[in-house]
C-alpha positions as CSV (number, residue, x, y, z in Angstrom):
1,X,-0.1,-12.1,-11.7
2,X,-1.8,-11.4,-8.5
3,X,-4.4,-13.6,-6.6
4,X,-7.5,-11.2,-7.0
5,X,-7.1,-11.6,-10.7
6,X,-6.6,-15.3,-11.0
7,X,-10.5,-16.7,-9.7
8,X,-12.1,-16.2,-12.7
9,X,-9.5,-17.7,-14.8
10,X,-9.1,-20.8,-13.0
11,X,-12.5,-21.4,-12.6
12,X,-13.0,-21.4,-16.5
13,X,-9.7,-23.9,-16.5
14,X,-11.5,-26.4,-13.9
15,X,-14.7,-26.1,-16.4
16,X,-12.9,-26.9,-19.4
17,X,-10.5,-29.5,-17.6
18,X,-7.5,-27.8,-17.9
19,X,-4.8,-28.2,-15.1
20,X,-3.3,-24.7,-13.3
21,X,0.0,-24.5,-12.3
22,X,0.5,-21.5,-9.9
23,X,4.6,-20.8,-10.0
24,X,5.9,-18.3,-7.6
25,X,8.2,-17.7,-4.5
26,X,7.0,-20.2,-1.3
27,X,4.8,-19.3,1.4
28,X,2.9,-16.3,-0.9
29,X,-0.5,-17.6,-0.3
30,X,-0.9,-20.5,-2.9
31,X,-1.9,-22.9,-1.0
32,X,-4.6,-20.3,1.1
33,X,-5.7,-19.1,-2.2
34,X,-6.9,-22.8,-3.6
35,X,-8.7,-23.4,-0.5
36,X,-10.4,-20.2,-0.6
37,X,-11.4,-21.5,-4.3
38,X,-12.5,-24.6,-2.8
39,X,-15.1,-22.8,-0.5
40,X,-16.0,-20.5,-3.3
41,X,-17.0,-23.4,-5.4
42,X,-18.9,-25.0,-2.4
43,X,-17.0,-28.1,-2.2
44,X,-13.8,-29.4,-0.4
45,X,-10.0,-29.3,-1.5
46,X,-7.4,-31.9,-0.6
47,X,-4.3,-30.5,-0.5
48,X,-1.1,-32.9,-0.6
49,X,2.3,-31.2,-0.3
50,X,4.6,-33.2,-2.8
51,X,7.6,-31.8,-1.2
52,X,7.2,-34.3,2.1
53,X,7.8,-37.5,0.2
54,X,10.8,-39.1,-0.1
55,X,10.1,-41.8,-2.6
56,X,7.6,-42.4,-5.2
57,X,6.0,-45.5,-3.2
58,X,5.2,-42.9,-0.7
59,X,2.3,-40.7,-3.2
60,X,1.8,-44.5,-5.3
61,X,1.9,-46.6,-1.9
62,X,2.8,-49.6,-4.0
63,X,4.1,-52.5,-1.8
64,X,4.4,-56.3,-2.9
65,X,2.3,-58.4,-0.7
66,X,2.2,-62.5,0.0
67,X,-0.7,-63.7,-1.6
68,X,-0.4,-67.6,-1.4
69,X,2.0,-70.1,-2.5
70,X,2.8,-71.5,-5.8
71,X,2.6,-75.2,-6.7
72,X,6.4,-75.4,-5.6
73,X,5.4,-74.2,-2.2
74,X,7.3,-71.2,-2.7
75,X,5.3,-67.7,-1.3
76,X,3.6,-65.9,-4.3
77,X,4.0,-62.2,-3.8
78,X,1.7,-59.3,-6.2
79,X,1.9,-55.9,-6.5
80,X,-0.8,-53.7,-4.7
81,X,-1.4,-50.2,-4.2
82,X,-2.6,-48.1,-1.4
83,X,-2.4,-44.3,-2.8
84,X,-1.4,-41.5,-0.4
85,X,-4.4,-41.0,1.8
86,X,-5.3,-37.4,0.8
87,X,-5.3,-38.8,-2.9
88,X,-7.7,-41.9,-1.3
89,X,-9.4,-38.9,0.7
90,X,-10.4,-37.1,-2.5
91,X,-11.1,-40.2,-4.3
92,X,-13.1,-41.3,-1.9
93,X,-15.2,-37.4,-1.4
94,X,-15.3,-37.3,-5.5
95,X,-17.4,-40.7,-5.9
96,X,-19.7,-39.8,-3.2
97,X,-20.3,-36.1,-4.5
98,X,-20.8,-36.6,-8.1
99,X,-22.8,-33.1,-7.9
100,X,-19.1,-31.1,-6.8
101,X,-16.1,-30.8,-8.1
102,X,-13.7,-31.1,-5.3
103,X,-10.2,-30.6,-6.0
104,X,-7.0,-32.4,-5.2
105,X,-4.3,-29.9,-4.4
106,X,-0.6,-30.8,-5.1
107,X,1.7,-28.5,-3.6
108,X,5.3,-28.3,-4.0
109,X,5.4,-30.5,-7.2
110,X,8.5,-29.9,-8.4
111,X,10.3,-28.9,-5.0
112,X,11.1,-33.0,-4.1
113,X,13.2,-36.0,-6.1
114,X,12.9,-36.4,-10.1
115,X,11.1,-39.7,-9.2
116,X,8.4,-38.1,-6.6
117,X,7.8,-35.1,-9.2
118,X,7.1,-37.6,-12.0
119,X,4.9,-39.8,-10.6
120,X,3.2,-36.2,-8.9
121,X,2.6,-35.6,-12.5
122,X,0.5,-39.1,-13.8
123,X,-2.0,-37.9,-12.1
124,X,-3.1,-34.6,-13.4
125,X,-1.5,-35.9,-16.9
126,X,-2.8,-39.5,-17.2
127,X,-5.6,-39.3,-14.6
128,X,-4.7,-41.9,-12.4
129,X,-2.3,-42.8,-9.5
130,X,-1.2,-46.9,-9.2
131,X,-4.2,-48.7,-9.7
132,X,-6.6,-45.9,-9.4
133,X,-8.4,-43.6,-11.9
134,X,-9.1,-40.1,-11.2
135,X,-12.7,-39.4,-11.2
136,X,-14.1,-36.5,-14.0
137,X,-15.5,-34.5,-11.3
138,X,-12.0,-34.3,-9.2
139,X,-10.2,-31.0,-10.4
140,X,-6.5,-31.2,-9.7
141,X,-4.3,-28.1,-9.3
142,X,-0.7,-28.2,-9.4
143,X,1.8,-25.5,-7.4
144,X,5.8,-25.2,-7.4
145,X,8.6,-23.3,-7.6
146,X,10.8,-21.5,-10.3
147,X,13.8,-20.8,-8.5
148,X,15.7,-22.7,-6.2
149,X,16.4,-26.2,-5.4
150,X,13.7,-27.8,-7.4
151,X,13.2,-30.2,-10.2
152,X,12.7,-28.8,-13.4
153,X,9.7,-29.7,-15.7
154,X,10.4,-30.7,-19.3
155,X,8.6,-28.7,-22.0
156,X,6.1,-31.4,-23.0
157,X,4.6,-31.9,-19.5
158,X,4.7,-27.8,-18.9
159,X,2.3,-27.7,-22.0
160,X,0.3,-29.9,-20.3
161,X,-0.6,-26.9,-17.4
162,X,-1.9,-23.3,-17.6
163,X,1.3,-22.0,-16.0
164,X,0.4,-18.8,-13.7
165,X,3.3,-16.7,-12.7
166,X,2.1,-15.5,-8.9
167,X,3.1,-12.6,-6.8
168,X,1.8,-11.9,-3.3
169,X,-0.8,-8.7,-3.6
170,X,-1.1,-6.8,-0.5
171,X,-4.8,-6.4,-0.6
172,X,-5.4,-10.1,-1.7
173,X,-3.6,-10.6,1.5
174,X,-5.1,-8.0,4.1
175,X,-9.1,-8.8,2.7
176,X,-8.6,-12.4,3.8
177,X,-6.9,-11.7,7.1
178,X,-9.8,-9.9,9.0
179,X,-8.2,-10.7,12.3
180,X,-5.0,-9.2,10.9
181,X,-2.9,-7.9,14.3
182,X,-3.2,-3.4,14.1
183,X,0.7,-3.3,14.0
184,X,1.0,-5.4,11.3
185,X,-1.6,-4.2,9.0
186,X,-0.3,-0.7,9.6
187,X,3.1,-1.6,8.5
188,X,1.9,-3.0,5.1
189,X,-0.3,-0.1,4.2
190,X,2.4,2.0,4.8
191,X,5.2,-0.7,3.1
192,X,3.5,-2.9,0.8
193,X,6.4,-3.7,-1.0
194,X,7.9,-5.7,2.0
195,X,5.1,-8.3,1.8
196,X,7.9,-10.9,0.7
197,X,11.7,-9.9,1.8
198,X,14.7,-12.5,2.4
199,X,16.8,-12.2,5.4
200,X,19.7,-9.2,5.3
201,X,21.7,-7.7,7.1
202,X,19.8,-3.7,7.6
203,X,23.0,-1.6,7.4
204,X,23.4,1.1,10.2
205,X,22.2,4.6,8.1
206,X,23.2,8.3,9.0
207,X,19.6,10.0,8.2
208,X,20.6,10.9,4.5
209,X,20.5,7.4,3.2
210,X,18.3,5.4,5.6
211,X,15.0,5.5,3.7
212,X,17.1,4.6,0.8
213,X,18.5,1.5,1.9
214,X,14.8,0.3,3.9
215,X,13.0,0.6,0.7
216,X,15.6,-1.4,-1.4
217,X,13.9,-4.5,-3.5
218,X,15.9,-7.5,-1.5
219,X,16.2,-10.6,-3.8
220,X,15.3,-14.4,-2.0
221,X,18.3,-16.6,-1.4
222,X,17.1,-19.8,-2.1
223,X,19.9,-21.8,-1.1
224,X,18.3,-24.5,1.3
225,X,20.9,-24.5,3.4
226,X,20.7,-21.2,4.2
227,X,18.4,-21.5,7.6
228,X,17.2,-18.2,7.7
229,X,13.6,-16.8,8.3
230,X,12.2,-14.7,5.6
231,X,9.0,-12.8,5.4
232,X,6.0,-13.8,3.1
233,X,2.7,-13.9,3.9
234,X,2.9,-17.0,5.3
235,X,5.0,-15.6,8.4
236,X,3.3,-12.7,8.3
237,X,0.1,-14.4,9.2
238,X,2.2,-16.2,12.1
239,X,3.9,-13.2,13.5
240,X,0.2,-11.6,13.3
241,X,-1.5,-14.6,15.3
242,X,1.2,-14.3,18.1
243,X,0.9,-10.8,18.3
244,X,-2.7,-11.1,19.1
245,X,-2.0,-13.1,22.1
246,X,0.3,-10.7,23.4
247,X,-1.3,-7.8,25.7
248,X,0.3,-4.4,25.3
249,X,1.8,-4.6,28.6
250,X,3.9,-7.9,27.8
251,X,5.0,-5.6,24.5
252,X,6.6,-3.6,26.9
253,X,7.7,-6.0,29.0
254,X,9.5,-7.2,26.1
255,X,10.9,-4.0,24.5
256,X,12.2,-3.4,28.3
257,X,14.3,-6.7,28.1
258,X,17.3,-6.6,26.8
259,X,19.2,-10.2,25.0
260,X,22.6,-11.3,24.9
261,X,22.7,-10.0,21.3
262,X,22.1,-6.4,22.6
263,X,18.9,-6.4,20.9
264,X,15.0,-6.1,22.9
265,X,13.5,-9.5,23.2
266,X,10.1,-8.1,21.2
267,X,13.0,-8.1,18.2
268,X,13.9,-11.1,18.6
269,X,10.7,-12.5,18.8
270,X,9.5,-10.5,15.8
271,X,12.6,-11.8,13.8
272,X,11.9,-15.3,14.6
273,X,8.5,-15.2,13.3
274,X,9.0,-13.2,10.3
275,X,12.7,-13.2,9.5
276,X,15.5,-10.4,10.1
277,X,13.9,-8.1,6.9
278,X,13.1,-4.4,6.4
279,X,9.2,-5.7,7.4
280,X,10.8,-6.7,11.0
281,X,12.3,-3.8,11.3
282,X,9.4,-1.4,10.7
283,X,7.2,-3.8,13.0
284,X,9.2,-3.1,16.1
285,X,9.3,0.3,15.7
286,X,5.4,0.5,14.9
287,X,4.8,-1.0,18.1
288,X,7.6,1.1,19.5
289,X,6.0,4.1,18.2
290,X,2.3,3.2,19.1
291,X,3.2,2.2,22.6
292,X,5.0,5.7,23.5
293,X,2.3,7.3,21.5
294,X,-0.4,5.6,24.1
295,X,2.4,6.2,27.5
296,X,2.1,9.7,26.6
297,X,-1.5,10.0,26.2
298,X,-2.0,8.0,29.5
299,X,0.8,10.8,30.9
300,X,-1.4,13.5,29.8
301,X,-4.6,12.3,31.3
302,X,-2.9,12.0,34.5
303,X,-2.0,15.2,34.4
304,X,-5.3,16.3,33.3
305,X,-7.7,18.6,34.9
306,X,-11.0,19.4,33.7
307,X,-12.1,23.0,34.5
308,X,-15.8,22.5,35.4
309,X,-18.4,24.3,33.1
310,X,-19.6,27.0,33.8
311,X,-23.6,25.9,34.0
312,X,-22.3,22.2,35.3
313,X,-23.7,23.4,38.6
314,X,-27.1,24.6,37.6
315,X,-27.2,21.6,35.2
316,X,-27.1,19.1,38.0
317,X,-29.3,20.9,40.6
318,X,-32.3,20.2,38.9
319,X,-34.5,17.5,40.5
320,X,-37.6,17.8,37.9
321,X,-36.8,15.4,34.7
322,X,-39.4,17.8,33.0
323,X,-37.0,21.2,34.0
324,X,-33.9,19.3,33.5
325,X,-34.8,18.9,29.6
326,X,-36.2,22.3,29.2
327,X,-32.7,23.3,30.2
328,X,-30.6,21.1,28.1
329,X,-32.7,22.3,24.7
330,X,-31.7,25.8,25.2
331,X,-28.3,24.8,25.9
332,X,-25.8,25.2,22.5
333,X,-24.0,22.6,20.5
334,X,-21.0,23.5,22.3
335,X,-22.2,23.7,25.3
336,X,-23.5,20.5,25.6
337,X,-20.8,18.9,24.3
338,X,-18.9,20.0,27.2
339,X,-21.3,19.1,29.7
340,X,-21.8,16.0,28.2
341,X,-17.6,15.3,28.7
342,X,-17.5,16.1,32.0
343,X,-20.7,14.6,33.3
344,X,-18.9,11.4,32.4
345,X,-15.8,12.4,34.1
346,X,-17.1,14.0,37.4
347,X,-17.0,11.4,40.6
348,X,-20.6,11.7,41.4
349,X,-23.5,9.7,40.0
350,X,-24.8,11.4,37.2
351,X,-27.4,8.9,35.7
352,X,-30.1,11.0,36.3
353,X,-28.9,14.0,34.1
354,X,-26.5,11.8,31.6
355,X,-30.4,10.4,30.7
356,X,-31.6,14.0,29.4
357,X,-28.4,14.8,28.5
358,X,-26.8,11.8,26.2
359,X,-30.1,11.9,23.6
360,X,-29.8,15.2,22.9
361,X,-26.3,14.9,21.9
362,X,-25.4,14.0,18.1
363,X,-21.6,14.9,18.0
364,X,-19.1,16.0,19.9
365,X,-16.6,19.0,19.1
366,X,-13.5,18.7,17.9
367,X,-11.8,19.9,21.7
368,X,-14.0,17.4,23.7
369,X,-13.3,14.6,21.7
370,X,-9.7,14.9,22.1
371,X,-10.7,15.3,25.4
372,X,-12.7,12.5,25.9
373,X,-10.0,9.9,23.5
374,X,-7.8,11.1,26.3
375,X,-9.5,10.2,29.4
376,X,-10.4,7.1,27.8
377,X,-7.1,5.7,27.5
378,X,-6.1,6.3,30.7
379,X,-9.6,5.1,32.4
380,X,-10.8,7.9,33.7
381,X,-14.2,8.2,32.9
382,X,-16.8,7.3,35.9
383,X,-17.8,3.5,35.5
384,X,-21.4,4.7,36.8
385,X,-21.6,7.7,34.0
386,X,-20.5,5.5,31.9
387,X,-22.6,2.2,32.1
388,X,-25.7,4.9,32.1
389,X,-24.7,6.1,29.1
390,X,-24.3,2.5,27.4
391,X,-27.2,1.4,28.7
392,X,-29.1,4.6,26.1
393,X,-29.9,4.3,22.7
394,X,-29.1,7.4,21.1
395,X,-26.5,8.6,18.8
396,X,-23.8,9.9,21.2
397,X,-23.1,5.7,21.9
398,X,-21.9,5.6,18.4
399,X,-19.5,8.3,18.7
400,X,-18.3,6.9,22.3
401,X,-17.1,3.8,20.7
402,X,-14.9,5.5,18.3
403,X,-12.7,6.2,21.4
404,X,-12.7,2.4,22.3
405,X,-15.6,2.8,24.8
């Protein structure tokens, strides 16, 4: 099932008291997903990975403590328990919201010791952890694994769950990742598929087979010991965030650096964050591709050279506002279009004209917008020209920031 379908089913679950169990591969947006709930609902979640303990006392926190002596003189000792403090935490959050249902996430149930996943289990089951009852209004969903190293549930307390099968949706994904880095969401609109690959090996291809053996499914090796990076969602959204903080020159800084492993250090950086998949792969060579794409844009302005317009001259020699705009309105679409273009690219101070000019502009032709995505990558429109322009409110404005301006 995928996560855009599951909202409305669990909330009827949490209304009825029935316990989810969302099963699927680790690091697919589970956890993400019941938070996202959590804020739906308006209330808070508590999320408590089971996975981390390594004994039972640990989620229970039950401790034998010295609470006197008897009439031997000997030291009386009783049993206490101090719950895990996220379980204490939601406790705690439930009794003073009666009016919300919070919920108390465990994550990783069934990925931890027989003993840890047990007592994991009281409390969605019974209710209660050590000493403590779980209060009505404190929904608990339940997450693990079916593959794997894990501890396998018996049939009674799997009938105690609504057991959702999960797999990571692209969309799900990309809609709650606004900040999502351009590279990266380019990638998985063209490869949705690769939103969850295991580490391989990528076979060298002659051309006839490559796409072949990119777009094969690549099953997860879930041998623990196995201390590989793979790419889910989760490292997706980490390879994303660093590529954020890195400027496109440092990309090429990086693609120009060569490792001990003959490989660019932008690869290996890309492969520790996300693993050495198909999704690694066609990263680096997006960026590769976008960044030569940009080079030879920035190459081509260089080399640019606008041919004045024809009426540019008579255009800028008028001193009356009043002639100036009688001018421009007989002008055509295409021609002031053109004027507009290189008004913003000529070296003199053109305020005074860009003024008339820029309102009575709605679009731009399919030649001077090429032309002016070009001179805007390579900074070549007049910063004067150009702050009168943005300082207008008019249509054209619009249209400029289409090109990043």
């Amino acid at each position: 099932m995928k996560f855009e379908n599951l909202t409305l089913l669990v909330e009827k679950d949490i209304k009825n008291n029935c316990v989810p169990m969302l099963v699927g591969d680790p690091g697919i947006g589970k956890s993400s997903w019941v938070e996202s709930l959590a804020k739906r609902l308006g209330t808070k979640c508590f999320t408590l990975p089971v996975n981390q303990l390594a004994e039972k006392a640990d989620l229970t926190g039950c401790r034998l403590v010295p609470v006197g002596t008897d009439k031997d003189g000997k030291r009386d000792y009783a049993q206490v328990f101090y719950p895990h403090i996220v379980i204490r935490k939601a406790i705690d959050y439930a009794l003073a919201n009666a009016d919300e249902t919070p919920i108390l996430f465990l994550d990783e149930i069934n990925r931890s010791t027989p003993d840890v996943t047990s007592e994991a289990l009281s409390i969605p089951t019974l209710r209660s952890i050590g000493d403590r009852d779980i209060p009505d209004n404190l929904k608990v969903i339940i997450a693990g694994n079916d593959k794997g190293n894990v501890c396998s549930l018996d049939k009674a307390s799997i009938t105690r769950f609504v057991m959702y099968h999960m797999e990571p949706d692209v969309n799900t994904f990309m809609n709650a990742n606004p900040d999502l880095n351009k590279y990266v969401s380019a990638v998985l609109k063209k490869y949705p598929d690769r939103i969850v690959q295991d580490a391989v090996a990528i076979p060298a291809n002659d051309g006839e087979n490559k796409d072949e053996n990119e777009d094969a499914v690549y099953e997860i090796d879930y041998d623990d010991e196995n201390m590989e990076q793979m790419t889910v969602p989760r490292t997706i959204t980490c390879v994303s965030n660093w590529l954020n903080e890195c400027s496109d020159h440092e990309l090429i800084g990086m693609l120009n650096t060569m490792t001990g492993n003959d490989n660019t250090l932008l690869y290996e950086a890309v492969v520790a964050h996300s693993g050495e998949t198909p999704f690694s792969h066609a990263l680096v060579q997006e960026i590769f591709d976008a960044l030569c794409s940009q080079a030879q844009n920035i190459q081509q302005a260089q080399n640019i050279s606008l041919t004045e317009p024809a009426r540019y001259q008579e255009m800028v020699s008028f001193t009356s506002r009043d002639n100036l705009n009688h001018f421009i309105a007989a002008l055509t679409h295409d021609e002031k279009s053109e004027l507009f273009v290189y008004a913003l690219y000529d070296t003199r101070d053109n305020t005074n004209v860009l003024e008339c000019l820029a309102p009575a502009i709605t679009s731009l032709n399919v030649r001077d917008s090429q032309v002016l995505s070009t001179l805007a990558n390579s900074h070549k429109i007049n910063d004067v020209n150009y702050a009168a322009v943005c300082s207008l409110d008019c249509k054209i404005t619009q249209v400029m920031s289409v090109f990043g301006l």
